[in-house]
Backbone as JSON Lines, residues from 0, in Angstrom:
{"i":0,"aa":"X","n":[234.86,-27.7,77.82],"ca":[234.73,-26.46,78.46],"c":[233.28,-26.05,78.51]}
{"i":1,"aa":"X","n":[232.38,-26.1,77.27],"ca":[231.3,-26.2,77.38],"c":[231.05,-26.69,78.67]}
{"i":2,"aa":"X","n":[230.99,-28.14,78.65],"ca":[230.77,-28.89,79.81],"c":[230.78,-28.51,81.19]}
{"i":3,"aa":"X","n":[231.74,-27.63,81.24],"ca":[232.42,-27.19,82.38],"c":[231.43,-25.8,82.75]}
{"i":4,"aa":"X","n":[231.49,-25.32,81.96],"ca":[230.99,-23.98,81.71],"c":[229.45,-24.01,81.98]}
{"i":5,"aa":"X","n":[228.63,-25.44,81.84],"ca":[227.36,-25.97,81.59],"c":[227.2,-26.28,83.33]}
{"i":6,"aa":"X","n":[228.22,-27.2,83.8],"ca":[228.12,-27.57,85.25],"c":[228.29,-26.53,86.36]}
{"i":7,"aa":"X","n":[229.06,-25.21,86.04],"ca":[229.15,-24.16,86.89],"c":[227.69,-23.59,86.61]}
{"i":8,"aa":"X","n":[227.08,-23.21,85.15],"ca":[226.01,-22.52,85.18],"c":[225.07,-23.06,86.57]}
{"i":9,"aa":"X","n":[225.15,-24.77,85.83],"ca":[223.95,-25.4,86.55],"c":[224.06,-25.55,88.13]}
{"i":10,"aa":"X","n":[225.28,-25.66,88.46],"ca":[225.36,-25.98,89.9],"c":[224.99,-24.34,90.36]}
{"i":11,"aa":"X","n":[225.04,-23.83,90.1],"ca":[224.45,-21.9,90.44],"c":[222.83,-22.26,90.6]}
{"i":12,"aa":"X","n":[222.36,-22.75,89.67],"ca":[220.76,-23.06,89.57],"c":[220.45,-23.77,90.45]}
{"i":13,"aa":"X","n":[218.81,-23.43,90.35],"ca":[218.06,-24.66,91.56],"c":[216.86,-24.73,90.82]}
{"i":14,"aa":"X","n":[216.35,-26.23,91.13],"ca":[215.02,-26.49,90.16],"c":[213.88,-25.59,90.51]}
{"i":15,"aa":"X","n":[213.41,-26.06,90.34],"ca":[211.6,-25.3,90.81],"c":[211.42,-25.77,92.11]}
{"i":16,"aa":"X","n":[211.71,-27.32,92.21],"ca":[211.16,-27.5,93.25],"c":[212.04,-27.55,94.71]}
{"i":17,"aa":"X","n":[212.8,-27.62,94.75],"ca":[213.98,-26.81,95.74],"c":[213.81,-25.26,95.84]}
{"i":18,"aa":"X","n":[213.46,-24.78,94.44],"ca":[213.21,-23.13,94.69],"c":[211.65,-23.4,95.54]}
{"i":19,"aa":"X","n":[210.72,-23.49,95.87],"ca":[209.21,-23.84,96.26],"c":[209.53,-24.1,97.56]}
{"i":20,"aa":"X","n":[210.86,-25.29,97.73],"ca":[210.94,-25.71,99.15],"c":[211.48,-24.25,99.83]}
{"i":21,"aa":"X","n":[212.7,-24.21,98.77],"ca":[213.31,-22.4,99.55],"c":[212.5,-21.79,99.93]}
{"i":22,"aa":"X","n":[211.62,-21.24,98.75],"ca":[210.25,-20.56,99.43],"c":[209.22,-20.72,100.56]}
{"i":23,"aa":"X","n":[208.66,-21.43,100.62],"ca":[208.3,-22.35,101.84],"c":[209.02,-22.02,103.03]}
{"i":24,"aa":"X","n":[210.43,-22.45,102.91],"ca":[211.34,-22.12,104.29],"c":[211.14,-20.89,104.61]}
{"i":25,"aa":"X","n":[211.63,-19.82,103.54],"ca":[211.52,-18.36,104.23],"c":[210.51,-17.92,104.51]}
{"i":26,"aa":"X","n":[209.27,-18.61,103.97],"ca":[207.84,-18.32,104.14],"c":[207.5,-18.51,105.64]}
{"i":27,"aa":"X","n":[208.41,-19.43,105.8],"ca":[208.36,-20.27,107.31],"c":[209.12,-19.44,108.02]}
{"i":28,"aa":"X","n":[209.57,-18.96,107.75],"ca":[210.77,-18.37,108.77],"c":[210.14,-16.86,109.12]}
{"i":29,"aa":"X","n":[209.48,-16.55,107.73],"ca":[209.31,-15.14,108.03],"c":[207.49,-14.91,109.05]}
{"i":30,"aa":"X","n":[207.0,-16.34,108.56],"ca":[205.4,-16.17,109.92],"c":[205.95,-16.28,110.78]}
{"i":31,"aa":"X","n":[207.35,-17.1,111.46],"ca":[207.93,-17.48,112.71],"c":[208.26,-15.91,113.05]}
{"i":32,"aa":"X","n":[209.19,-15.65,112.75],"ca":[209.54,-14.25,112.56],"c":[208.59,-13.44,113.36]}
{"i":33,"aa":"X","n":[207.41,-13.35,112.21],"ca":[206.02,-12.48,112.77],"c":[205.28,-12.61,113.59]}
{"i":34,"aa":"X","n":[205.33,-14.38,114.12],"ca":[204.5,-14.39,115.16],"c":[205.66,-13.52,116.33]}
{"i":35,"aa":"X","n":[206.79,-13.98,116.25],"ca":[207.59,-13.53,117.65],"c":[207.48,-12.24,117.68]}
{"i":36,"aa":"X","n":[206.96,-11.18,116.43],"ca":[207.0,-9.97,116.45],"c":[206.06,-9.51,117.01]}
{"i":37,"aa":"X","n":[204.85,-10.16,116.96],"ca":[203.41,-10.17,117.63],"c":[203.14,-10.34,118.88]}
{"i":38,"aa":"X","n":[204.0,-11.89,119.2],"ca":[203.75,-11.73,120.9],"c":[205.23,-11.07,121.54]}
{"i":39,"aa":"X","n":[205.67,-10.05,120.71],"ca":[207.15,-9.38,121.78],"c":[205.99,-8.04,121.51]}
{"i":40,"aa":"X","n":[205.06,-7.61,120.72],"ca":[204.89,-6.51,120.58],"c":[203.5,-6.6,121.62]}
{"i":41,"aa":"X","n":[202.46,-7.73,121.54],"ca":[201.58,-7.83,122.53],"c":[202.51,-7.74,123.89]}
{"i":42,"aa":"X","n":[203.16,-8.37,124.18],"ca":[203.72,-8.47,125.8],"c":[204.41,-7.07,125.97]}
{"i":43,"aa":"X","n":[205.33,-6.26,125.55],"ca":[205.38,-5.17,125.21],"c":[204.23,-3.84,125.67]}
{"i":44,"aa":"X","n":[203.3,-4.04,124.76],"ca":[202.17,-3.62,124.72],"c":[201.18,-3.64,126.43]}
{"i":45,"aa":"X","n":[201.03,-4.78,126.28],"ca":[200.55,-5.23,127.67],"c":[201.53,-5.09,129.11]}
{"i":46,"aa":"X","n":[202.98,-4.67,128.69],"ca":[203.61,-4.05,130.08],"c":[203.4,-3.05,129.71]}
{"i":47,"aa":"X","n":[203.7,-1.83,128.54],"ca":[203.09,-0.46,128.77],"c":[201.53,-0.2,129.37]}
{"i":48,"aa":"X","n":[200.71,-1.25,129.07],"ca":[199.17,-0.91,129.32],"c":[199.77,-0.56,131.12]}
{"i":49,"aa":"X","n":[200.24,-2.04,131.8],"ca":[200.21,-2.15,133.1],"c":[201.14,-0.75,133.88]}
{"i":50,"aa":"X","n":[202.23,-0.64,132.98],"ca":[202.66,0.28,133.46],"c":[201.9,1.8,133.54]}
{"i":51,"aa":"X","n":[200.97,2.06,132.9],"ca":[199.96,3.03,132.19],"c":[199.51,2.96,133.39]}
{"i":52,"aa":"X","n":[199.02,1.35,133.63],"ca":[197.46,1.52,134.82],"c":[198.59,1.92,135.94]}
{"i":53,"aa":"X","n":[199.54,1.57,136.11],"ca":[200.59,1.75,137.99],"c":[200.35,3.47,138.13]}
{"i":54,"aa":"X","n":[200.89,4.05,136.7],"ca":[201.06,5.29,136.7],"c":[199.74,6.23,137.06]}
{"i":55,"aa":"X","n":[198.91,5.73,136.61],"ca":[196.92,6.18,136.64],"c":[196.6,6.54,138.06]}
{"i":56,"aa":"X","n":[197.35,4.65,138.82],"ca":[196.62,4.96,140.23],"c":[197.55,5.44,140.77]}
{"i":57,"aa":"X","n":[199.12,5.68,141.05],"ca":[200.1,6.73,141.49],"c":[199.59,7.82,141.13]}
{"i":58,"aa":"X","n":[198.61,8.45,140.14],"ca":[198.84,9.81,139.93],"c":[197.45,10.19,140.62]}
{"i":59,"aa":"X","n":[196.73,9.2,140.66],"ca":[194.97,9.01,141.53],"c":[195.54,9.38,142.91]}
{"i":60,"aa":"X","n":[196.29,8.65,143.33],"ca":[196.78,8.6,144.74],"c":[197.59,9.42,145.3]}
{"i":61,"aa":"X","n":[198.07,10.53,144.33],"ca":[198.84,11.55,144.24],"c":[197.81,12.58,144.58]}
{"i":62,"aa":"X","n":[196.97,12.68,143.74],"ca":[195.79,13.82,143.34],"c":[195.04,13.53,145.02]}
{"i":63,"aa":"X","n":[194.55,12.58,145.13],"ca":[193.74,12.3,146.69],"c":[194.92,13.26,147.52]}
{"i":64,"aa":"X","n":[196.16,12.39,148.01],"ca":[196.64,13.03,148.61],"c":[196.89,14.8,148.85]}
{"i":65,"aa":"X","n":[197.07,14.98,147.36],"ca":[197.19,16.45,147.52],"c":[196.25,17.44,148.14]}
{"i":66,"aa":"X","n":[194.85,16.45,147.34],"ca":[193.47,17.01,148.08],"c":[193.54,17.25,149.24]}
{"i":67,"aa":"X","n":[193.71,15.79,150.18],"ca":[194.1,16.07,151.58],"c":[194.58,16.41,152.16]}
{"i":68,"aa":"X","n":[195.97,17.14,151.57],"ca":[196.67,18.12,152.11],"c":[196.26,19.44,151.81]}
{"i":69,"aa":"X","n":[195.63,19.99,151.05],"ca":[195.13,20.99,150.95],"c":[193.9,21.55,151.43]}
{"i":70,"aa":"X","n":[193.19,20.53,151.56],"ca":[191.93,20.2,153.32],"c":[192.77,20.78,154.17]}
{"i":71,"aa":"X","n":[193.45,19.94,154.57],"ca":[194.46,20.03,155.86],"c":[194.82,21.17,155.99]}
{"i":72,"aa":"X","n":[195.54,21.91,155.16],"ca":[196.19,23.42,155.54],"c":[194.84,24.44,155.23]}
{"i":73,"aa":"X","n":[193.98,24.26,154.36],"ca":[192.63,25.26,154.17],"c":[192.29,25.09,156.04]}
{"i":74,"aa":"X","n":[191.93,24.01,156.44],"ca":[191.4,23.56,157.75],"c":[192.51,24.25,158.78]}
{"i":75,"aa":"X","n":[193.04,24.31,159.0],"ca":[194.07,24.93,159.54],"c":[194.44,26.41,159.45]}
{"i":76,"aa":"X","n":[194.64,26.65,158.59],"ca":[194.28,28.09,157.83],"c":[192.81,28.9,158.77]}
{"i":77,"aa":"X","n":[191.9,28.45,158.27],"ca":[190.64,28.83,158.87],"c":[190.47,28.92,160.08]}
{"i":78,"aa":"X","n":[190.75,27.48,161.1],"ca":[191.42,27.34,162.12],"c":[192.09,28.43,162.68]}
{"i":79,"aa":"X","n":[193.29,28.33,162.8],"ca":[194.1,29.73,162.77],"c":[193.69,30.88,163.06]}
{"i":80,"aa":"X","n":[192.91,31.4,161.81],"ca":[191.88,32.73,161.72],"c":[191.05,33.01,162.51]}
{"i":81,"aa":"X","n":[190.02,31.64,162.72],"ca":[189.37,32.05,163.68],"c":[189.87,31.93,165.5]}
{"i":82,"aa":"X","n":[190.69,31.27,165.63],"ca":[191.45,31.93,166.89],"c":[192.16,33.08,166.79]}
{"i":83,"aa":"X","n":[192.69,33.67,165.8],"ca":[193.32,34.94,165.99],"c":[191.73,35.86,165.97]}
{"i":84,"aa":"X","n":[190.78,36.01,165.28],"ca":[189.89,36.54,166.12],"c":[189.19,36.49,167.11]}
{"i":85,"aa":"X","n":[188.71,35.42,167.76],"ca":[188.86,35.35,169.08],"c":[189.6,35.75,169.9]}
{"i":86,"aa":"X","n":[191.12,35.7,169.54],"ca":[192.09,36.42,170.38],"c":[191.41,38.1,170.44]}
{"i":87,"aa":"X","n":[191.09,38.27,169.23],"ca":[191.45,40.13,168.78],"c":[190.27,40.52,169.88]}
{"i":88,"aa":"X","n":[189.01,39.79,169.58],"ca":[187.78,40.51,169.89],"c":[187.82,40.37,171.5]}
{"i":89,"aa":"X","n":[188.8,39.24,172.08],"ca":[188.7,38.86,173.39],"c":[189.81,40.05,174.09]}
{"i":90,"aa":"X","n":[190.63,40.35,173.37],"ca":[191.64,41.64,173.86],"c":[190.58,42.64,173.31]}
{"i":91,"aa":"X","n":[190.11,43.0,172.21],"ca":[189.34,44.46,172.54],"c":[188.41,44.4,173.44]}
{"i":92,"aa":"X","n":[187.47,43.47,173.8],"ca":[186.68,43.36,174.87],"c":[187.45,44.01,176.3]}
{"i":93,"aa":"X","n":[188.52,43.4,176.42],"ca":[189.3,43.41,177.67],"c":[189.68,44.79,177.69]}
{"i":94,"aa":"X","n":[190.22,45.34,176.53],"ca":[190.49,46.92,176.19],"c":[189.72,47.67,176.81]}
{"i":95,"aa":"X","n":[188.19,47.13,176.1],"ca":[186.94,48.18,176.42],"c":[186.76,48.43,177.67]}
{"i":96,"aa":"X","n":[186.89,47.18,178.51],"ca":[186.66,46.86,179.91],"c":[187.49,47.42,180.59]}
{"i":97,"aa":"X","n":[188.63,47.73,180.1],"ca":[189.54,48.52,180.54],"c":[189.32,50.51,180.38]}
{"i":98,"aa":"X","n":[189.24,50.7,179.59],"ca":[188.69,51.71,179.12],"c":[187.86,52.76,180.09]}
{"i":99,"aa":"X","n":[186.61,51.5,180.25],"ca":[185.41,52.04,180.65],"c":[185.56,52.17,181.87]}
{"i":100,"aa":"X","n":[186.62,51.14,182.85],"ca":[186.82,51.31,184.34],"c":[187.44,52.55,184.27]}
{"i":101,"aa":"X","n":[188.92,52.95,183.3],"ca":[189.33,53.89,183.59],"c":[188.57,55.23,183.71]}
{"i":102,"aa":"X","n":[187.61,55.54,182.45],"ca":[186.51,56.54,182.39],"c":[185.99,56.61,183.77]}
{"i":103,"aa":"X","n":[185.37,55.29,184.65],"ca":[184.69,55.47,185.44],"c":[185.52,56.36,186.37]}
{"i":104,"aa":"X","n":[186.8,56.03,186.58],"ca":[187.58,56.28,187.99],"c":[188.18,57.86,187.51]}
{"i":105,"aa":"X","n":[188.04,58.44,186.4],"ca":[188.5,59.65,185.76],"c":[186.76,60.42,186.58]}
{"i":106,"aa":"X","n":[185.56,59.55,186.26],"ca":[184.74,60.4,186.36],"c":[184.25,60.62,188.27]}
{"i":107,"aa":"X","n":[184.5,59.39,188.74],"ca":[184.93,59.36,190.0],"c":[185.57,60.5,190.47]}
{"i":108,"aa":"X","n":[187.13,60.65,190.17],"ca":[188.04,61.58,190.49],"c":[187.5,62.61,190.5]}
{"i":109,"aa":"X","n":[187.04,62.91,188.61],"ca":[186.81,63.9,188.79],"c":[185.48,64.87,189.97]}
{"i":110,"aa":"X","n":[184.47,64.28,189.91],"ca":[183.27,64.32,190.89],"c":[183.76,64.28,192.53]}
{"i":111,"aa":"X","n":[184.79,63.68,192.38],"ca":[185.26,64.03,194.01],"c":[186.33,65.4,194.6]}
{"i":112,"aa":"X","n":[186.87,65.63,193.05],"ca":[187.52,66.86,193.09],"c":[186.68,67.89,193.31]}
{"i":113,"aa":"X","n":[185.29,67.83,192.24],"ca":[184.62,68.89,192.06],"c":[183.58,69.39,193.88]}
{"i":114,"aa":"X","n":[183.63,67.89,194.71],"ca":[183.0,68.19,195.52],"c":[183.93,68.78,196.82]}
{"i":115,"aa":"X","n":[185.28,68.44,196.4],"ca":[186.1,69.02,197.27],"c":[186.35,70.47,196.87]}
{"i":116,"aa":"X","n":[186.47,70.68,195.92],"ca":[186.49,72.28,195.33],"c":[185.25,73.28,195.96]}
{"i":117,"aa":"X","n":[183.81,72.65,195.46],"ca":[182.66,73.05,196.13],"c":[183.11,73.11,197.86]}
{"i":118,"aa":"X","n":[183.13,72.3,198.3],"ca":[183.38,72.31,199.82],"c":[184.54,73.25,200.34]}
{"i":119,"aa":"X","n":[185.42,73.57,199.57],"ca":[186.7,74.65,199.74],"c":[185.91,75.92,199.63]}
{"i":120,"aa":"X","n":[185.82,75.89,198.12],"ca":[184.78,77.04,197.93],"c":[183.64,77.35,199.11]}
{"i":121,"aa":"X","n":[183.06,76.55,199.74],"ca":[181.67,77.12,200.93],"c":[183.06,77.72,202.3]}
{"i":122,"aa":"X","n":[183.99,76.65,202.16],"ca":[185.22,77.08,203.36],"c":[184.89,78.38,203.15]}
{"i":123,"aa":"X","n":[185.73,78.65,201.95],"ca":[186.16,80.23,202.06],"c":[185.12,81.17,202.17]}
{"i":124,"aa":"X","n":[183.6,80.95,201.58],"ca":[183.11,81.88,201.48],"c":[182.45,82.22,203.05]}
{"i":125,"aa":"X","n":[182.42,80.9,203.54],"ca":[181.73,80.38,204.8],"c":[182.52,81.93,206.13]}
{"i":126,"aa":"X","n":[184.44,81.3,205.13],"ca":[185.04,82.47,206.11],"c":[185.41,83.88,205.72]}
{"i":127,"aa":"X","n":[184.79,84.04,204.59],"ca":[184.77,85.51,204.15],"c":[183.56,86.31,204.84]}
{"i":128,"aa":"X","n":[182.46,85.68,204.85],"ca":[181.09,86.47,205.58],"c":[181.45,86.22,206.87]}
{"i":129,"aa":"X","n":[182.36,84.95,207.35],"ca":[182.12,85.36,209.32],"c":[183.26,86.67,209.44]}
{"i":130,"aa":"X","n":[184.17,87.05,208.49],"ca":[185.45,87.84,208.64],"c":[184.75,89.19,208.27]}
{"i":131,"aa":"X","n":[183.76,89.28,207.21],"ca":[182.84,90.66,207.13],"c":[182.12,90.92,208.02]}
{"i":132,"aa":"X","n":[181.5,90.1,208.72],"ca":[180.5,90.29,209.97],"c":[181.36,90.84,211.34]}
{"i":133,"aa":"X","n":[182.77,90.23,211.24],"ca":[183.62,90.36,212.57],"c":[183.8,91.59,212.29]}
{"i":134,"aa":"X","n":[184.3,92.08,210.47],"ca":[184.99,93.61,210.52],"c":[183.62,94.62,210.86]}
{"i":135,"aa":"X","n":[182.55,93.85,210.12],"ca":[181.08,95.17,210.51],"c":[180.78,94.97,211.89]}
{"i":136,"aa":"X","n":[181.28,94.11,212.89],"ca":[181.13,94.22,214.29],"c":[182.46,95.21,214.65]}
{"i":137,"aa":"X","n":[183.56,94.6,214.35],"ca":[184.87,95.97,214.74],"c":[184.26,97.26,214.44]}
{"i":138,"aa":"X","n":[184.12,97.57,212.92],"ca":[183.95,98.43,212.86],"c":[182.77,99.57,213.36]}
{"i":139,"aa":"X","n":[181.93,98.63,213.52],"ca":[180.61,98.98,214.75],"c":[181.16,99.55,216.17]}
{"i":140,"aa":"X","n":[181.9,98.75,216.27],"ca":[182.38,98.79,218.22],"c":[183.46,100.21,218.17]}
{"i":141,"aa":"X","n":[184.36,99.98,216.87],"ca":[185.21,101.24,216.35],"c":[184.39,102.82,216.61]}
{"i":142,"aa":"X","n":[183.32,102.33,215.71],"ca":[182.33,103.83,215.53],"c":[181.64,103.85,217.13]}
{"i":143,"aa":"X","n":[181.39,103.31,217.89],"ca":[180.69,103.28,219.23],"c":[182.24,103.9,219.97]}
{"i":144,"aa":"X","n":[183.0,103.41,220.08],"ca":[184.38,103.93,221.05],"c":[184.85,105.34,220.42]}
{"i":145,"aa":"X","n":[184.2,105.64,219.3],"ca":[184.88,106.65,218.45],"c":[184.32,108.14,218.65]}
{"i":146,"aa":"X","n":[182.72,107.32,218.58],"ca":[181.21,108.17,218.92],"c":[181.69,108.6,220.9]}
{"i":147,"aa":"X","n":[182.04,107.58,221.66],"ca":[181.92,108.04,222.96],"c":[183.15,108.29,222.98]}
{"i":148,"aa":"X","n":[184.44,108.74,222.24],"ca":[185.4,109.16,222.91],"c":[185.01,110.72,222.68]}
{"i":149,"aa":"X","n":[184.6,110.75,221.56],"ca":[184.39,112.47,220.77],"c":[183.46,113.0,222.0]}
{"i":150,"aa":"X","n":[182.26,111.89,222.2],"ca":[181.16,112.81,223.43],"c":[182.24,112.8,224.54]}
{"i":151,"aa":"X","n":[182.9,112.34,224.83],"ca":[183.5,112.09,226.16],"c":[184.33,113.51,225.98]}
{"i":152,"aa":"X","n":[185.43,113.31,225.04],"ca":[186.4,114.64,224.74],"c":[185.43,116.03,224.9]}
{"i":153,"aa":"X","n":[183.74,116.08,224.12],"ca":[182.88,117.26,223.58],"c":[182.92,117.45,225.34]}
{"i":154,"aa":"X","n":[182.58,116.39,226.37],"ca":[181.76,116.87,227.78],"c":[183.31,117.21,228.56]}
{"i":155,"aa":"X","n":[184.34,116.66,228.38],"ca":[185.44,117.46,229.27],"c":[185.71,118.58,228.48]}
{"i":156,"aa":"X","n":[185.41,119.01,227.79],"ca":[185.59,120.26,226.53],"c":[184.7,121.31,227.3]}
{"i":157,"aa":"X","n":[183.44,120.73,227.89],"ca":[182.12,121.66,227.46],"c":[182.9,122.0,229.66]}
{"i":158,"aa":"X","n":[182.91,121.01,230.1],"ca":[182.97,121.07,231.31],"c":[184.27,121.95,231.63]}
{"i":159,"aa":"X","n":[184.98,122.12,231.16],"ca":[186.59,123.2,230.91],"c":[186.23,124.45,230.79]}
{"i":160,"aa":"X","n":[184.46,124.43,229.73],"ca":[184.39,126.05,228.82],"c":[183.54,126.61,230.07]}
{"i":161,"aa":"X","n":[182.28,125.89,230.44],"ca":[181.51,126.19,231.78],"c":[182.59,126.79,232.7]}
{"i":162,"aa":"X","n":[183.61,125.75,233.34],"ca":[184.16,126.19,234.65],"c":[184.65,127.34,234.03]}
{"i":163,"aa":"X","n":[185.26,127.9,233.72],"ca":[185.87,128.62,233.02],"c":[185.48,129.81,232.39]}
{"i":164,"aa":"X","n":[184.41,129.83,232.31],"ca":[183.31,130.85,231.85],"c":[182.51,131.4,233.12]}
């Protein structure tokens, strides 16, 4: 039983130099190991770099673009502006021009009213003095027919009192 007991111990055991080879193996197994850990972590590594750089110039090419769209609508924008003032200043111009004809034809009007008024005005006065002159001629010719009816009436008066006397 000893015996027995001696051959289970021993068959459990390993010499030194089977333990050395063991060692060795896992020694082996575990640089194998590490190298694959090295080049999965370099290649790894080196697709994040590349993916890094894709993302760099997508976001370069992003940024340009945006630039140029924001050119674009500033340019446009400005654009824009300055035709809507051109529009504005080209309608107030036209306004003014408008304006100033109307003024003219107000001042027209008016100046042709005022000379027709004047010219009414000389009408009337023109026929108020020939209508005073006609009444100081009536009334002239009045006092003359008025003067010789009275002498006329005084001499058949005087010529009635004579015979008669």
């Amino acid at each position: 039983m000893t015996n027995s007991n001696m051959d289970v111990i021993y068959s459990d055991m390993v010499t030194k130099m089977q333990q050395e080879i063991m060692l060795q193996r896992v020694m082996s197994q575990i640089a194998t190991v590490k190298k694959d850990m090295i080049i999965l972590e370099k290649s790894e590594f080196s697709t994040l770099l590349a993916e890094n750089e894709k993302l760099k110039i997508q976001l370069l090419q992003l940024k340009i673009q945006l630039a140029d769209i924001m050119n674009k609508v500033r340019s446009d924008n400005l654009l824009d502006m300055n035709l809507e003032k051109s529009r504005v200043k080209e309608l107030r111009a036209e306004h003014d021009k408008k304006l100033l004809e109307t003024r003219t034809d107000i001042m027209e009007m008016t100046a042709e009213h005022e000379r027709h008024l004047t010219q009414t005005n000389m009408k009337i006065d023109t026929e108020v003095a020939g209508l005073k002159t006609m009444l100081e001629s009536h009334k002239l010719d009045t006092i003359k027919y008025l003067a010789g009816s009275v002498f006329t009436c005084l001499t058949v008066v005087l010529g009635f009192y004579r015979i008669w006397m």
